[in-house]
gemmi code that builds the backbone of each chain (N, CA, C; Angstrom):
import gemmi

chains = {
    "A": [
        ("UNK", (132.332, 62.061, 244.827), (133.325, 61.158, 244.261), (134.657, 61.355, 244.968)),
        ("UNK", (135.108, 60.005, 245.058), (136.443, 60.379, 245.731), (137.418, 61.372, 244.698)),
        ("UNK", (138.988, 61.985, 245.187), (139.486, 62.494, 244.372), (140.261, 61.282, 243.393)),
        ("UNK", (140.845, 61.562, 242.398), (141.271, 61.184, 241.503), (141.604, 59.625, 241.477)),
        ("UNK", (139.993, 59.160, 241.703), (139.883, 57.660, 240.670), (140.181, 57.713, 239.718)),
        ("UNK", (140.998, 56.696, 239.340), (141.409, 56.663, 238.015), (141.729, 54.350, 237.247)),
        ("UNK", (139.908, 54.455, 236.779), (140.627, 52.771, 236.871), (141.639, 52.475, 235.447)),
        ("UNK", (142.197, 51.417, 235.810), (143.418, 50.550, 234.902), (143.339, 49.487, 234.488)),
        ("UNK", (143.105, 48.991, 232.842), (142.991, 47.458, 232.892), (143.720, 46.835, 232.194)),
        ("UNK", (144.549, 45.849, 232.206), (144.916, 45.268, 231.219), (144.433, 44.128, 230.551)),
        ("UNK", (143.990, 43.987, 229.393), (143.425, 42.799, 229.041), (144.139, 42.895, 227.397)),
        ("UNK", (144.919, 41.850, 227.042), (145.101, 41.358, 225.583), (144.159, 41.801, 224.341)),
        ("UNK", (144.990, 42.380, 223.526), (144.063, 42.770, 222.398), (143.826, 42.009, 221.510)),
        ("UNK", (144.049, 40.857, 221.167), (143.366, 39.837, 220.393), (143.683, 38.261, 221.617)),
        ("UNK", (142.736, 37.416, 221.075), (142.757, 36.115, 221.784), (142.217, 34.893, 220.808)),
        ("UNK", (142.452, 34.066, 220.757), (141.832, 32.975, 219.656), (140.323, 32.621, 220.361)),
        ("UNK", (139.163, 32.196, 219.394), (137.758, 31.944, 220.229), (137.695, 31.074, 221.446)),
        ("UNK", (137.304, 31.328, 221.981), (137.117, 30.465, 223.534), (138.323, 30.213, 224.634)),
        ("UNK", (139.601, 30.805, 223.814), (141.110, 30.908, 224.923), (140.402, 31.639, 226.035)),
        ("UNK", (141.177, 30.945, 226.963), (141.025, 31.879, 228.607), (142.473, 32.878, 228.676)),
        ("UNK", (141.836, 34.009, 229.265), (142.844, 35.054, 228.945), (142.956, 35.722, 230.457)),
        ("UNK", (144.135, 36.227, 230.748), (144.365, 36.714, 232.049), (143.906, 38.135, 232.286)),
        ("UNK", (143.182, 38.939, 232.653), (142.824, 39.908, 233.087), (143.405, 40.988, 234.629)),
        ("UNK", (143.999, 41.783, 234.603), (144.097, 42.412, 235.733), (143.864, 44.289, 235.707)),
        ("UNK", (143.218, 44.218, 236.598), (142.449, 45.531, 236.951), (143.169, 46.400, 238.140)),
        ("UNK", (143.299, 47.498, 238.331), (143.299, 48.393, 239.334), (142.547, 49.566, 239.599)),
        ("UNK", (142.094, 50.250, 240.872), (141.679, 51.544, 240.416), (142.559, 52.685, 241.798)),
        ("UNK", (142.643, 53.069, 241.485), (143.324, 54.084, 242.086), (142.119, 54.888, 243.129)),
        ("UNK", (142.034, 54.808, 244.567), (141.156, 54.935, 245.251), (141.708, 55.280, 246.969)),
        ("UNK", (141.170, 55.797, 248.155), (141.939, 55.646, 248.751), (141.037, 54.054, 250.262)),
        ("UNK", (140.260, 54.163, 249.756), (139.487, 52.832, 250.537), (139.728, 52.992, 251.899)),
        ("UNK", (139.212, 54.533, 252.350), (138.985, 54.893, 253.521), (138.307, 53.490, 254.514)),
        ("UNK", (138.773, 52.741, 255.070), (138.185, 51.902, 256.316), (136.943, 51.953, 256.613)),
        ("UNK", (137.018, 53.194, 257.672), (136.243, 53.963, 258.709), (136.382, 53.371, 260.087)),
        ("UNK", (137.621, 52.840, 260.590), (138.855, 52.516, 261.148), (139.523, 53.004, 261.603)),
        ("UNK", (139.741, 54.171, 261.277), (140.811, 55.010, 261.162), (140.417, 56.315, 262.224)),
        ("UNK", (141.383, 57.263, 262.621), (140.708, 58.472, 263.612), (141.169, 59.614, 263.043)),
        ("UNK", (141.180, 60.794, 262.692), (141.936, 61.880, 262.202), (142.348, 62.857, 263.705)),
        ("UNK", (143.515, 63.651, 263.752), (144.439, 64.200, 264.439), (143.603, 64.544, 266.033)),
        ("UNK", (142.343, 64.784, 265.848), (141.129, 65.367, 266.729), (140.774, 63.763, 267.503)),
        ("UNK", (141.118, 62.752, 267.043), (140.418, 61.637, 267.841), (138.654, 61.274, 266.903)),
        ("UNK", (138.787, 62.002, 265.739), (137.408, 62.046, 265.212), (137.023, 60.920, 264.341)),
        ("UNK", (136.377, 59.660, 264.111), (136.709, 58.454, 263.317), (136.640, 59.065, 261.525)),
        ("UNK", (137.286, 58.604, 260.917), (137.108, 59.232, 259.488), (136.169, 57.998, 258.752)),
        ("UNK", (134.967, 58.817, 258.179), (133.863, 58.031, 257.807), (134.665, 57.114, 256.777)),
        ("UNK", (133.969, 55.891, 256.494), (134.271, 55.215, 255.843), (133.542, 55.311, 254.248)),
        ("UNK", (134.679, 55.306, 253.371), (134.101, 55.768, 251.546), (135.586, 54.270, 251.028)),
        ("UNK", (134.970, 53.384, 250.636), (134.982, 52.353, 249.826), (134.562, 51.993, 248.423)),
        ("UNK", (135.115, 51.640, 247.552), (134.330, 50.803, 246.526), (133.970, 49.380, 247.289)),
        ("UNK", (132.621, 49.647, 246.815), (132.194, 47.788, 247.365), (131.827, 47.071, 246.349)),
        ("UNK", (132.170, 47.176, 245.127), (131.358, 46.325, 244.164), (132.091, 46.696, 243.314)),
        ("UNK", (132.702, 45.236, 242.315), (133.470, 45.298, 240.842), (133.066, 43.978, 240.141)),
        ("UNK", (132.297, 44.751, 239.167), (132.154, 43.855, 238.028), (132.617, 44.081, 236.678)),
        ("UNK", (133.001, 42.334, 236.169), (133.640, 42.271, 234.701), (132.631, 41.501, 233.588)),
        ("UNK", (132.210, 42.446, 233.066), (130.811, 41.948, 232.207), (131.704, 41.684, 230.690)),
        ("UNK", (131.239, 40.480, 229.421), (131.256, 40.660, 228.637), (129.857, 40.873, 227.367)),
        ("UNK", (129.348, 41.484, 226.905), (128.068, 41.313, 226.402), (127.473, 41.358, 227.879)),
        ("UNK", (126.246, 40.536, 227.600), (125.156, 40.429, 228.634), (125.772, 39.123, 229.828)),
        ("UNK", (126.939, 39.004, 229.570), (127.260, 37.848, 230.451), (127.991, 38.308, 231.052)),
        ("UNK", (128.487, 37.629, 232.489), (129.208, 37.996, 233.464), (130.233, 37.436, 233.706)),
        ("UNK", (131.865, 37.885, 234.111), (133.338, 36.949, 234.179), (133.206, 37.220, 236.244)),
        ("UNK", (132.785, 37.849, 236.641), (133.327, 37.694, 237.664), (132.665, 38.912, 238.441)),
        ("UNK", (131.999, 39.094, 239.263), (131.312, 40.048, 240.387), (131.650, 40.157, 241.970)),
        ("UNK", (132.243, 41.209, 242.279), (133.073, 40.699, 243.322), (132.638, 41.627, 244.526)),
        ("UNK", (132.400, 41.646, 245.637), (132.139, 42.355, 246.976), (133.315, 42.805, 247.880)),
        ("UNK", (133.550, 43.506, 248.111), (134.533, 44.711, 248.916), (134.273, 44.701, 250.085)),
        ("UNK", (135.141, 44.364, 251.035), (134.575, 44.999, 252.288), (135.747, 46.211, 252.372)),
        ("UNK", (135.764, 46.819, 253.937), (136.766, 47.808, 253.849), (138.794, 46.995, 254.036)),
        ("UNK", (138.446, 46.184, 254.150), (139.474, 44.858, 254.550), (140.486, 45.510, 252.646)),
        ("UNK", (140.024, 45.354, 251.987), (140.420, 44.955, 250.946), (141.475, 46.688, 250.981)),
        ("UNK", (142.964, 46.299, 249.986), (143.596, 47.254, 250.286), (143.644, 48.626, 249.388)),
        ("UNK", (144.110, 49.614, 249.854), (143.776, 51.011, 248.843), (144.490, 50.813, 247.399)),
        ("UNK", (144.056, 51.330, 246.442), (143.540, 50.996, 245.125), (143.512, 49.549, 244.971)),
        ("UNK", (142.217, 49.541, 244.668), (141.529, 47.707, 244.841), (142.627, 46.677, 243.247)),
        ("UNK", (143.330, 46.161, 243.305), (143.334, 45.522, 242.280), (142.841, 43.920, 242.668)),
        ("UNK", (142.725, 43.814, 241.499), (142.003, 41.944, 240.974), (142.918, 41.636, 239.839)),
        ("UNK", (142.794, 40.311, 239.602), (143.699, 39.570, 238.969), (143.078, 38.083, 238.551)),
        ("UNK", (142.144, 38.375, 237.458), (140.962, 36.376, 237.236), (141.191, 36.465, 235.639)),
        ("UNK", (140.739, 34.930, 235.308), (140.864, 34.970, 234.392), (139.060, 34.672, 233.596)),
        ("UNK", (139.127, 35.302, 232.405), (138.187, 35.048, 231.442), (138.063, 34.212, 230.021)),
        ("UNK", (136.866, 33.878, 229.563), (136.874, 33.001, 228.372), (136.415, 33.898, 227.598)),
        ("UNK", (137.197, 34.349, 226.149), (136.534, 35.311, 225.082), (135.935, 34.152, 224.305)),
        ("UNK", (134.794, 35.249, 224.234), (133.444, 33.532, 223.592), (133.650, 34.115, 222.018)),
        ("UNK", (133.909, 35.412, 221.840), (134.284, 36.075, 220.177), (134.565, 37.520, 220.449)),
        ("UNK", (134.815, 38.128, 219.401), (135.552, 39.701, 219.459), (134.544, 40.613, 219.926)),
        ("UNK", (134.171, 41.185, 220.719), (133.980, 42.177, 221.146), (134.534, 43.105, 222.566)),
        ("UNK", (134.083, 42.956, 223.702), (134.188, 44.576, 224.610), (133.904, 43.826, 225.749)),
        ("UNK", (135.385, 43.939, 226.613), (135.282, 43.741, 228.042), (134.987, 45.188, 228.785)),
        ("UNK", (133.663, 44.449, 229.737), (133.448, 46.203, 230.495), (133.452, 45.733, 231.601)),
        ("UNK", (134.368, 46.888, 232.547), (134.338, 46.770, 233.986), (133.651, 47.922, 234.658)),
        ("UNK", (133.506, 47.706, 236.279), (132.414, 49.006, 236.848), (132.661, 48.477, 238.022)),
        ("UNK", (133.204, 49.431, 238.605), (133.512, 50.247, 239.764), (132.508, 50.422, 240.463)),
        ("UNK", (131.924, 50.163, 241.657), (130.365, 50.842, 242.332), (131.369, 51.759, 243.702)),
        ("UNK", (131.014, 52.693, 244.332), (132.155, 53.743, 245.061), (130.471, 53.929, 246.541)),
        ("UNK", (130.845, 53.869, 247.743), (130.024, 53.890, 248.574), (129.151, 55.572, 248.597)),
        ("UNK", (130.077, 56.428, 247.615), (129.107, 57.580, 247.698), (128.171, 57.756, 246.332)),
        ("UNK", (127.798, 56.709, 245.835), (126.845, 56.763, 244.843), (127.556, 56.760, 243.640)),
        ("UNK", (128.923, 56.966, 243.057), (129.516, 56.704, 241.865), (129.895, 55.679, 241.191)),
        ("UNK", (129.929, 55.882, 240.091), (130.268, 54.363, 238.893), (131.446, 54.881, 238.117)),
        ("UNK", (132.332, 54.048, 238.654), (133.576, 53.948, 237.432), (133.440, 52.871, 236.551)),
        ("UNK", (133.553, 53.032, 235.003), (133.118, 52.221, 233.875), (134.470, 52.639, 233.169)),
        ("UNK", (135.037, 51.433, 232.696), (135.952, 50.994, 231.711), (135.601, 49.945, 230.995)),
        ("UNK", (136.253, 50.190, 229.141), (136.018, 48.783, 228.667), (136.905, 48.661, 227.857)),
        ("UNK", (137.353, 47.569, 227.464), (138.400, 47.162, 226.563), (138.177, 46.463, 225.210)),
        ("UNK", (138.011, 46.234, 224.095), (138.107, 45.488, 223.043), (138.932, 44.281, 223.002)),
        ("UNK", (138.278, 43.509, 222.498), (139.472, 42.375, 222.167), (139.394, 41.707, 220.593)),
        ("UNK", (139.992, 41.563, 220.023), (139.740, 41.026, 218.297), (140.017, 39.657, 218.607)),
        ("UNK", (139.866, 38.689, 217.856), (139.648, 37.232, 217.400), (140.891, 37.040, 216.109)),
        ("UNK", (142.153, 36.442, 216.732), (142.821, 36.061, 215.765), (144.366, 36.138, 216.120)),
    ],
    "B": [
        ("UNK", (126.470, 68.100, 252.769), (125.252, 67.825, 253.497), (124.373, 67.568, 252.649)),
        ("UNK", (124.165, 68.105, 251.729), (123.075, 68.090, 250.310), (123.622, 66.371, 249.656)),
        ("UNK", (124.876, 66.083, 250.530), (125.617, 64.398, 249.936), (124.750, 63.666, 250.459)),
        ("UNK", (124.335, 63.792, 251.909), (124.082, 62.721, 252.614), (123.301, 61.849, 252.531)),
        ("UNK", (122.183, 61.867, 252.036), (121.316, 61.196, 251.331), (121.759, 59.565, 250.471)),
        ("UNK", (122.467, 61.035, 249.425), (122.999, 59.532, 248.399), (123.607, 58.716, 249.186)),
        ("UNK", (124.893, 59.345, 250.212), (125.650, 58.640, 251.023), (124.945, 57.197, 251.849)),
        ("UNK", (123.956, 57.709, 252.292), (123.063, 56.968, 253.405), (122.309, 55.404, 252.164)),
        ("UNK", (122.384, 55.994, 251.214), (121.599, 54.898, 250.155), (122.509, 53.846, 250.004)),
        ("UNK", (123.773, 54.822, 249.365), (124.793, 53.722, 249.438), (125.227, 52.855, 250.183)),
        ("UNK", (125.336, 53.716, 251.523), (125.839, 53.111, 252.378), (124.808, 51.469, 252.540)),
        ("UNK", (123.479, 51.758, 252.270), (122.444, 50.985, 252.749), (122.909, 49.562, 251.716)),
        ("UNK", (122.993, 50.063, 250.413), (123.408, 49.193, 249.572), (124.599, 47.824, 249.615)),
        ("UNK", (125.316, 49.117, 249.974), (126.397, 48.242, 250.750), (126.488, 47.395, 251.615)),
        ("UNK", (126.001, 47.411, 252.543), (126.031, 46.576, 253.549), (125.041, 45.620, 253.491)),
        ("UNK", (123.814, 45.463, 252.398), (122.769, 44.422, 251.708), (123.535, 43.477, 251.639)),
        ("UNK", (124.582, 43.891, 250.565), (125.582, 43.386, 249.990), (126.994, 42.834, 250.584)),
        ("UNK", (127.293, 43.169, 251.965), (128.621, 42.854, 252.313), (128.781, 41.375, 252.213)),
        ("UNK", (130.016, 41.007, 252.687), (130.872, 39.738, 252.912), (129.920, 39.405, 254.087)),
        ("UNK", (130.345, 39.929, 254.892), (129.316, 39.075, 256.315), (130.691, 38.126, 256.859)),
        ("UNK", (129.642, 37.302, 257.495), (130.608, 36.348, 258.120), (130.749, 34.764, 257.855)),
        ("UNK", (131.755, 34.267, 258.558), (131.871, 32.864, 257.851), (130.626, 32.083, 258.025)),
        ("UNK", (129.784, 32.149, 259.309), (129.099, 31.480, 259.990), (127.476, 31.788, 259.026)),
        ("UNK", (127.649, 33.130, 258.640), (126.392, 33.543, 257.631), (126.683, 32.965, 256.395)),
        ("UNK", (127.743, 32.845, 255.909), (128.127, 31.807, 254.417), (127.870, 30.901, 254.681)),
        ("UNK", (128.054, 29.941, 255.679), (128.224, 28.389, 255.664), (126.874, 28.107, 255.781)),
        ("UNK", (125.922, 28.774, 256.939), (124.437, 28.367, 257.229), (124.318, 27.233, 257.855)),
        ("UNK", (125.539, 26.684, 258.476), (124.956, 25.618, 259.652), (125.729, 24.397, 258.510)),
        ("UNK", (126.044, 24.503, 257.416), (127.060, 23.428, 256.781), (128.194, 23.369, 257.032)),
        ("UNK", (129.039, 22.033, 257.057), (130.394, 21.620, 257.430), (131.530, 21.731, 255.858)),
        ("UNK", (132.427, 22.663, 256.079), (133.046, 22.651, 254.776), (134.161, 21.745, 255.177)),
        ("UNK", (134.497, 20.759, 253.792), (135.625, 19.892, 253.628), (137.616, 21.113, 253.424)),
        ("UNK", (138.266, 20.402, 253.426), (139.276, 20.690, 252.590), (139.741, 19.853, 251.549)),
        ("UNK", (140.475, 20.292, 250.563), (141.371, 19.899, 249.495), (141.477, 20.313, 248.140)),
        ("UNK", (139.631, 21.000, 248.062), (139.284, 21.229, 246.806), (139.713, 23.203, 246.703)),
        ("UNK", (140.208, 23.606, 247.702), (140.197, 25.180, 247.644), (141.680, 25.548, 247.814)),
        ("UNK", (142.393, 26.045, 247.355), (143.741, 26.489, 247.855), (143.999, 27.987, 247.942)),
        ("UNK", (144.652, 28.533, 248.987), (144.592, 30.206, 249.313), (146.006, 30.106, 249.341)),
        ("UNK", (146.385, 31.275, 248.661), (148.175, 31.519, 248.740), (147.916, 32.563, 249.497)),
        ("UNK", (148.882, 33.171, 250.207), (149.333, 34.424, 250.780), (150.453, 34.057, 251.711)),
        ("UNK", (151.830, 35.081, 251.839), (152.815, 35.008, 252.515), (152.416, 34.769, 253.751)),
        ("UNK", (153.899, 33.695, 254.106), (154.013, 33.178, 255.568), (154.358, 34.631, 256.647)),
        ("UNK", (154.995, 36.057, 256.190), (155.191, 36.735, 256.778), (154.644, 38.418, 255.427)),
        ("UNK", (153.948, 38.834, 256.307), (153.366, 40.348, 255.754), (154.574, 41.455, 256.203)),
        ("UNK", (155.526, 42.172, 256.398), (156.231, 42.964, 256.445), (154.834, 44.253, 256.595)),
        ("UNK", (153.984, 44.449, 255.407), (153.508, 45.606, 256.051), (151.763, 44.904, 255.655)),
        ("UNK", (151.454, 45.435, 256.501), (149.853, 44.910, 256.594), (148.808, 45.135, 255.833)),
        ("UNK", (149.301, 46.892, 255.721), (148.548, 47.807, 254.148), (148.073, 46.430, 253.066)),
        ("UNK", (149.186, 46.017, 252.742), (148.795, 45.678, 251.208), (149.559, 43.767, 251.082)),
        ("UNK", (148.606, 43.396, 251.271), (148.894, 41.590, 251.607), (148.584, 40.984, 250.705)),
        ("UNK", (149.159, 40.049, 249.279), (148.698, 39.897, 248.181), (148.513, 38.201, 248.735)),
        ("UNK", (147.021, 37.888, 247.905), (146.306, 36.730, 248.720), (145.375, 36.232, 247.341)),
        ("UNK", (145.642, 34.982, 246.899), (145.109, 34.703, 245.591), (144.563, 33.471, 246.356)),
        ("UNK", (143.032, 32.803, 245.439), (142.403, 31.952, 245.588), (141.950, 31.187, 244.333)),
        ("UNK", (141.852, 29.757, 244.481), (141.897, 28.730, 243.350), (141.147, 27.574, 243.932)),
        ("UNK", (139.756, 27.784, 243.836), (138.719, 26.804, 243.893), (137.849, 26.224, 242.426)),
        ("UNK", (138.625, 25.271, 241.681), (137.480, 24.774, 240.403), (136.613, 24.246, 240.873)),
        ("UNK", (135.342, 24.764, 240.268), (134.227, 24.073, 240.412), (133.574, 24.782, 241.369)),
        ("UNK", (134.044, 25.970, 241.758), (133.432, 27.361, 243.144), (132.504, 27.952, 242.121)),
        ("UNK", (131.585, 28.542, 242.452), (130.104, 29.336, 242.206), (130.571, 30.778, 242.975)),
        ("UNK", (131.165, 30.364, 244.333), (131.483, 31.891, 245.433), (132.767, 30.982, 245.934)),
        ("UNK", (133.705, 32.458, 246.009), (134.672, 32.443, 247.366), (134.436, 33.126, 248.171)),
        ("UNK", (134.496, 33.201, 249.367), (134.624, 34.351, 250.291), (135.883, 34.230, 251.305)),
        ("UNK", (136.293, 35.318, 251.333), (137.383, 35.795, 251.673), (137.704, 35.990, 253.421)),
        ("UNK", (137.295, 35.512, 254.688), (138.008, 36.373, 255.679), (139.090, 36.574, 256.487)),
        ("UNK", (139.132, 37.762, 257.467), (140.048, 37.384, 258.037), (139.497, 37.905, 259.612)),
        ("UNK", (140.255, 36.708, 260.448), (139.315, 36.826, 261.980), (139.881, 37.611, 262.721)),
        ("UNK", (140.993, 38.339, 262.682), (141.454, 38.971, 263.622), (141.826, 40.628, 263.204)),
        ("UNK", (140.709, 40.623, 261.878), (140.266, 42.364, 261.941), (139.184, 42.870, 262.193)),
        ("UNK", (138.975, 44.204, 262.838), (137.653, 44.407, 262.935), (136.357, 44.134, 262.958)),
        ("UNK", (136.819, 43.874, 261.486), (135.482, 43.006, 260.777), (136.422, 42.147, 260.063)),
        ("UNK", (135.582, 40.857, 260.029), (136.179, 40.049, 259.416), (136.142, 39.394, 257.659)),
        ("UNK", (134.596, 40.045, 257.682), (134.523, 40.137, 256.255), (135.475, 40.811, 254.987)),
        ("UNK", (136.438, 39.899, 253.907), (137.053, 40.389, 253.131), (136.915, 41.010, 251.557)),
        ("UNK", (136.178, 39.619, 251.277), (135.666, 40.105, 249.775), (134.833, 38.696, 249.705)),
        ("UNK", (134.183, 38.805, 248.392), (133.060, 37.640, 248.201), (133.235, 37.459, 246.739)),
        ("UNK", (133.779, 36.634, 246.171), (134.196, 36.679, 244.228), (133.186, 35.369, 244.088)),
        ("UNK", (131.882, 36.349, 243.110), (131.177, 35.388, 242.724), (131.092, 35.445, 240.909)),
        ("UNK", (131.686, 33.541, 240.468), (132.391, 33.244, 239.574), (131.410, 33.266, 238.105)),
        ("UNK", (130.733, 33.973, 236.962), (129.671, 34.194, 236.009), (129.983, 33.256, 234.850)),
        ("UNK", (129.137, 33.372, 233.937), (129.687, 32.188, 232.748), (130.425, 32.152, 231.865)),
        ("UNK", (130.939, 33.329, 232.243), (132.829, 33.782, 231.081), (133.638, 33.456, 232.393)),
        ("UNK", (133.900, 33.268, 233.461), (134.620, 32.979, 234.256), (136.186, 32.095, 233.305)),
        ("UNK", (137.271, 32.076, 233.848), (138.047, 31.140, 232.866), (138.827, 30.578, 233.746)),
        ("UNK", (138.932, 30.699, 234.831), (138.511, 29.918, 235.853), (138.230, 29.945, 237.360)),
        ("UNK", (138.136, 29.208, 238.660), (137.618, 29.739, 239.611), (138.510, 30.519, 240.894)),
        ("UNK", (139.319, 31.287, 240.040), (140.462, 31.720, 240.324), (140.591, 33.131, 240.899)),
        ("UNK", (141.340, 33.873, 242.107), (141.232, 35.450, 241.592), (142.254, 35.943, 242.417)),
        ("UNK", (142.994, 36.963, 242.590), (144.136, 37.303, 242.860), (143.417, 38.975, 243.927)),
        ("UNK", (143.677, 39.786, 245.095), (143.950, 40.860, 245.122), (144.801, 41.036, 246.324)),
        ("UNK", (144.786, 42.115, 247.156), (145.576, 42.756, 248.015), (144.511, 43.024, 249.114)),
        ("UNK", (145.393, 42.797, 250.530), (144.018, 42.807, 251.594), (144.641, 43.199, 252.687)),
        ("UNK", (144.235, 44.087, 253.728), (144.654, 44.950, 254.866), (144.448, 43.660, 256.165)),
        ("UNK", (145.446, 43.019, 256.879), (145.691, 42.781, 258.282), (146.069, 43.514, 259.072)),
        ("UNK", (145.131, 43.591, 259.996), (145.179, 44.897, 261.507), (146.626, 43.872, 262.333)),
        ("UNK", (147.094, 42.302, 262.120), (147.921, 41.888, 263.169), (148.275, 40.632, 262.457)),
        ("UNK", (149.040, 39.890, 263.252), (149.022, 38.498, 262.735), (147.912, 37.663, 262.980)),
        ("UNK", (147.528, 36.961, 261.826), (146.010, 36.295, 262.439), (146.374, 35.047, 261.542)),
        ("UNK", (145.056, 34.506, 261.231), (144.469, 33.278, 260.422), (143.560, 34.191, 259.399)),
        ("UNK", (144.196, 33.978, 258.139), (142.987, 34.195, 256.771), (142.316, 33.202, 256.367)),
        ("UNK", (141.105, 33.334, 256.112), (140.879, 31.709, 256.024), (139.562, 32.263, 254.530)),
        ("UNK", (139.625, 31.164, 253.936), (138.719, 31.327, 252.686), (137.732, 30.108, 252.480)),
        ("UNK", (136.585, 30.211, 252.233), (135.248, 29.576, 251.985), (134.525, 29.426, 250.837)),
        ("UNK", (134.906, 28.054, 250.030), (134.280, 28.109, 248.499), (132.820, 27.268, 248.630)),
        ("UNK", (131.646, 28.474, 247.975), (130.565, 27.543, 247.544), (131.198, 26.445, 246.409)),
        ("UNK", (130.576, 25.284, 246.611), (130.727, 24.202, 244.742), (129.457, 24.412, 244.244)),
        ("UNK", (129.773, 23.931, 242.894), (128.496, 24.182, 242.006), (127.840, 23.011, 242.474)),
        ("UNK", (127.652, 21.958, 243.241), (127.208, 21.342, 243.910), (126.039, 21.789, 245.850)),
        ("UNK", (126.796, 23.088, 245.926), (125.864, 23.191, 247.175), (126.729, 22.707, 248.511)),
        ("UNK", (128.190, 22.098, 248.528), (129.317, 21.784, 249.106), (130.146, 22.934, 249.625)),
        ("UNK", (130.604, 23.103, 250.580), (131.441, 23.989, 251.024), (132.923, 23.343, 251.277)),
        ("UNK", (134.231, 24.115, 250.976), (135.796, 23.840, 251.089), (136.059, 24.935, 251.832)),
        ("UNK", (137.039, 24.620, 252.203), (137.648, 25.454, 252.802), (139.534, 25.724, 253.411)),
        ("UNK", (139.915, 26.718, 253.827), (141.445, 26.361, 253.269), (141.802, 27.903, 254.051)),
        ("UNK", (143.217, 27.819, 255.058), (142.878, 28.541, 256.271), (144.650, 28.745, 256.067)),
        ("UNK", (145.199, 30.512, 255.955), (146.856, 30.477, 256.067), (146.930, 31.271, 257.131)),
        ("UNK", (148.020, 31.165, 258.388), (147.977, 31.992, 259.181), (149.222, 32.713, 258.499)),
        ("UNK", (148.984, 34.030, 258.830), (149.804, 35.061, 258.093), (150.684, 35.709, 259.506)),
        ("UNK", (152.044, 36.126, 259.419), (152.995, 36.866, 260.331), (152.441, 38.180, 259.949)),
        ("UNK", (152.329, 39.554, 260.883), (152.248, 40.613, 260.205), (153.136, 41.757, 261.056)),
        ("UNK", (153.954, 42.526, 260.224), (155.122, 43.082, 261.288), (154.438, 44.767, 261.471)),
        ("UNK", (153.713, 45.208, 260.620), (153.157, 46.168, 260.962), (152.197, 46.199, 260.892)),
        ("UNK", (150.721, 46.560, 261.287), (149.700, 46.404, 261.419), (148.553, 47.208, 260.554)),
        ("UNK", (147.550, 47.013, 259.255), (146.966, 47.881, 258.157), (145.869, 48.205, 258.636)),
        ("UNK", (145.472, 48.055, 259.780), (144.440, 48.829, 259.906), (144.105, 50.149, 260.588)),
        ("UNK", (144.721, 51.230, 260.709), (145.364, 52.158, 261.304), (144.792, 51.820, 262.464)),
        ("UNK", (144.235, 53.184, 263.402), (143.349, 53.208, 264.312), (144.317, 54.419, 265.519)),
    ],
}
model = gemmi.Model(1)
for chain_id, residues in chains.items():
    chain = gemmi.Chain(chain_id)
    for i, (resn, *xyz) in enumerate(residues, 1):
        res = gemmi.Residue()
        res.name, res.seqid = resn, gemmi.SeqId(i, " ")
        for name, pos in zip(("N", "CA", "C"), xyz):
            atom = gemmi.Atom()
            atom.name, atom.element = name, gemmi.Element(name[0])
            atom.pos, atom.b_iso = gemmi.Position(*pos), 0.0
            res.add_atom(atom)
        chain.add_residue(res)
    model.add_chain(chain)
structure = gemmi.Structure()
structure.add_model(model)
structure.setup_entities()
């Protein structure tokens, strides 16, 4: 795991049924390239998140692909439809096999 | 060393999965303009971190590139059925001044498309 991922989300704690609501995410990462050379001329491997998804229930707001292009700590910024009160979950996929998982609540009203 | 493994899986995963290129999105189709709009500054000051939002209604996929890095593949935002709309905002590394250019599937099977050339005064892709 990289050192100190740490994801961030903001999403509204209540929304009326079916309002579209603004969502923005960050994670704190350093989105090594593999681009790059360290002091020796040596290329520094490349460690990315390539994959962020915003699930609600069994349904999906938005699934998104990474290349190394994208800049260090990845943020996003989309919007979603709360279909009723429950639990926005997001997930992080990290090129060395890790999952960052966050989720948020939202109430109806 | 006992990493490398997982590393090598991932890695494999990853790249199943990348952006790719414009020419692998399109598949030999002609994309229109009007229906896709890409913001990002007329001038980048630093290249690191280039904030670049996209607004295609009626997109299924955006994809994101840019031709005059490395790789040109940026990101690929594919839009699910809570979507609220076909919209998405992040931050993206230019190695120079180039052309960003962005590519919306329609829920039709139609391709748009919508192209900003960006100034860049320092360059994000180290090297």
């Amino acid at each position: 795991m990289a050192d100190g991922v740490k994801p961030r989300v903001k999403v509204p704690s209540s929304a009326s049924e079916g309002e579209v609501i603004t969502i923005k995410t960050l994670i704190s990462h350093p989105m090594e390239s593999g681009q790059r050379k360290d002091g020796d001329g040596n290329p520094i491997p490349r460690s990315i998140i390539w994959r962020f998804t915003c699930d609600f229930g069994d349904q999906n707001v938005i699934d998104v692909v990474l290349a190394p292009a994208i800049s260090t700590n990845p943020y996003f910024e989309f919007e979603a439809t709360v279909p009723a009160a429950g639990e926005f979950k997001f997930t992080w996929y990290d090129d060395d096999g890790s999952v960052y998982e966050e989720s948020k609540k939202i109430a109806i009203g | 060393a006992a990493l490398l493994p997982v590393s090598a899986f991932a890695q494999a995963a990853a790249d199943a999965e990348m952006v790719g290129s414009a020419e692998e999105f399109l598949a030999g189709a002609t994309a229109a303009e009007g229906d896709l709009s890409l913001t990002a500054p007329e001038i980048a000051e630093n290249g690191n971190t280039v904030p670049v939002s996209i607004d295609a209604p009626g997109a299924v996929e955006v994809r994101v590139f840019a031709m005059g890095n490395p790789t040109p593949g940026v990101a690929a935002f594919r839009f699910g059925p809570l979507a609220g709309s076909r919209a998405a905002s992040t931050r993206i590394r230019l190695a120079g001044t180039q052309d960003v250019t962005a590519i919306a599937k329609m829920e039709d099977g139609s391709f748009q498309t919508a192209s900003k050339t960006v100034k860049v005064t320092i360059g994000g892709c180290g090297g």
